[in-house]
Structures are given as structure tokens and as C-alpha cells.
C-alpha positions as CSV (number, residue, x, y, z in Angstrom):
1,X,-29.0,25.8,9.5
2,X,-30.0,26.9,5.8
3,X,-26.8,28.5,5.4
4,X,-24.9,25.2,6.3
5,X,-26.6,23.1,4.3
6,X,-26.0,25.5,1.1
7,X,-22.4,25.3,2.0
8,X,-22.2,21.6,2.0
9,X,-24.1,21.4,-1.0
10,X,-21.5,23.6,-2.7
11,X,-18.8,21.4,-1.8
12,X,-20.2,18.3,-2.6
13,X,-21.1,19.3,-6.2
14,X,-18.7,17.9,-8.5
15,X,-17.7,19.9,-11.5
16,X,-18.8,17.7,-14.8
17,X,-15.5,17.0,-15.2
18,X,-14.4,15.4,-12.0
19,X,-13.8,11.2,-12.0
20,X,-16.3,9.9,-10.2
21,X,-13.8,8.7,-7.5
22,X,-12.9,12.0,-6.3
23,X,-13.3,12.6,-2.3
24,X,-15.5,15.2,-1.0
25,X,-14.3,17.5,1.1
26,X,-15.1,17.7,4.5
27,X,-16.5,20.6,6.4
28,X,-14.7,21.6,9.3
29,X,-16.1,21.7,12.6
30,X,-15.2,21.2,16.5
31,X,-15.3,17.3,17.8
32,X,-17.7,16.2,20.0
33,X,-17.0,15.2,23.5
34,X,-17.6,11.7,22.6
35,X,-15.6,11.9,19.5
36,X,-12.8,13.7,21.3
37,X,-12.9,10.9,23.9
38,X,-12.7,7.9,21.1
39,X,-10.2,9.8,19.9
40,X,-8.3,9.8,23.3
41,X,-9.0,5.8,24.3
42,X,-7.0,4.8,21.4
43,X,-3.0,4.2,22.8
44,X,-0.5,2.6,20.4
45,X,3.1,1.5,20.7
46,X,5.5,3.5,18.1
47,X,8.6,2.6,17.1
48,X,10.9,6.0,16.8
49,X,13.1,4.4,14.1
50,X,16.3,6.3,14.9
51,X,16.7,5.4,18.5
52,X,15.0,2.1,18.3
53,X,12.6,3.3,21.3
54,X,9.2,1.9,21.5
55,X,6.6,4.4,23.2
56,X,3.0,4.5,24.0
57,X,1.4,7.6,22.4
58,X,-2.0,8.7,23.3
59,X,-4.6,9.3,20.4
60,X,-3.9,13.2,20.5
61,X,-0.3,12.7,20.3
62,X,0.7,12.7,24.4
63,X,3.4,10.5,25.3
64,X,2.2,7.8,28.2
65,X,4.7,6.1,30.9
66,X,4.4,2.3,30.9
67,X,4.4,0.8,34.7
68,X,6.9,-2.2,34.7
69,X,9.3,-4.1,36.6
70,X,12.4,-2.8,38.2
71,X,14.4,-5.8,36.3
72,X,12.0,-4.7,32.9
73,X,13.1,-0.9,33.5
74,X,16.5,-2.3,33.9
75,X,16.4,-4.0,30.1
76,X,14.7,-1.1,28.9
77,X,17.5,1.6,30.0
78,X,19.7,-0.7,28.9
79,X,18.6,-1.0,25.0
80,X,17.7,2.3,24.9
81,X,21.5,3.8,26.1
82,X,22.5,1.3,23.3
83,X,20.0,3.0,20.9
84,X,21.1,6.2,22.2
85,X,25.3,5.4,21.2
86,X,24.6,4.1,17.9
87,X,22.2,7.0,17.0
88,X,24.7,9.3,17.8
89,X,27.5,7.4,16.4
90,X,25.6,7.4,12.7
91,X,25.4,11.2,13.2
92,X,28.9,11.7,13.7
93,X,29.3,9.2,10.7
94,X,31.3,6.8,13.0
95,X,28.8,3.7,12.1
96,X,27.3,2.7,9.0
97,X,24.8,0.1,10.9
């Protein structure tokens, strides 16, 4: 525990030259069970700007399915086979939109 708390108080001291608004660095260490679970709760909808598809990514990054309708599902395919053309019509240069 000694050792730990020298190496935090290494990083934390600023060189006299540093602005006073400079962050601290953090030490590195493995999360927590209840931090790795806040972590997880957290699910947001992102836009992947290329295709125009919206998804709902898990706090670590995993990609979630979203129950819906059958006539939702339909809507969905649909804009996203649309998103899909166009995409690969501005690769091929076909597009400009």
C-alpha cells in the first residue's frame, strides 16, 4: 500500500512549470464489479452516419437487437436497404447526395 501511494504521489506532482490546469494522470487499475456494471446499464442509440442506421450499443461497445413490430421491422428493412444503395452508390461515385 506504501508503494502505491508513492506512485500516485509521483504522478500527481506537477513540475513548477506546469499551468495549473493541467490533468492528473490517472493510475491504471481493473474496474470494479459495480463499476463494470454501471458501465454495462448504460445503452445508447448511434447513428452510423454512412448507412443512416440507428443501433443500440451496449456501454462496452456490444451491439443490442431492439424487439419491435412486424410492420416496425418492415419500415426499418426498408430505410435501411435504402441506406444500404445510396452508401454504395457514393462509393462507386454514382451519387453525390
Amino acid at each position: 500500500a506504501q508503494k502505491e501511494e508513492l506512485k500516485v504521489k509521483k504522478l500527481n506532482k506537477k513540475p513548477s512549470d506546469a499551468s495549473e490546469s493541467a490533468p492528473v494522470p490517472r493510475v491504471m487499475k481493473p474496474m470494479t464489479k459495480e463499476e463494470w456494471e454501471k458501465q454495462q446499464s448504460v445503452v445508447r442509440r448511434v447513428l452510423d452516419p454512412e448507412t443512416g442506421r440507428t443501433r443500440l450499443v451496449k456501454g462496452d461497445g456490444e451491439i443490442l437487437e431492439e424487439i419491435v413490430s412486424r410492420e416496425r421491422h418492415q419500415e426499418i428493412n426498408k430505410q435501411a436497404t435504402q441506406g444500404d444503395g445510396l452508401f454504395f452508390q457514393r462509393k462507386l461515385g454514382i451519387t453525390d447526395r
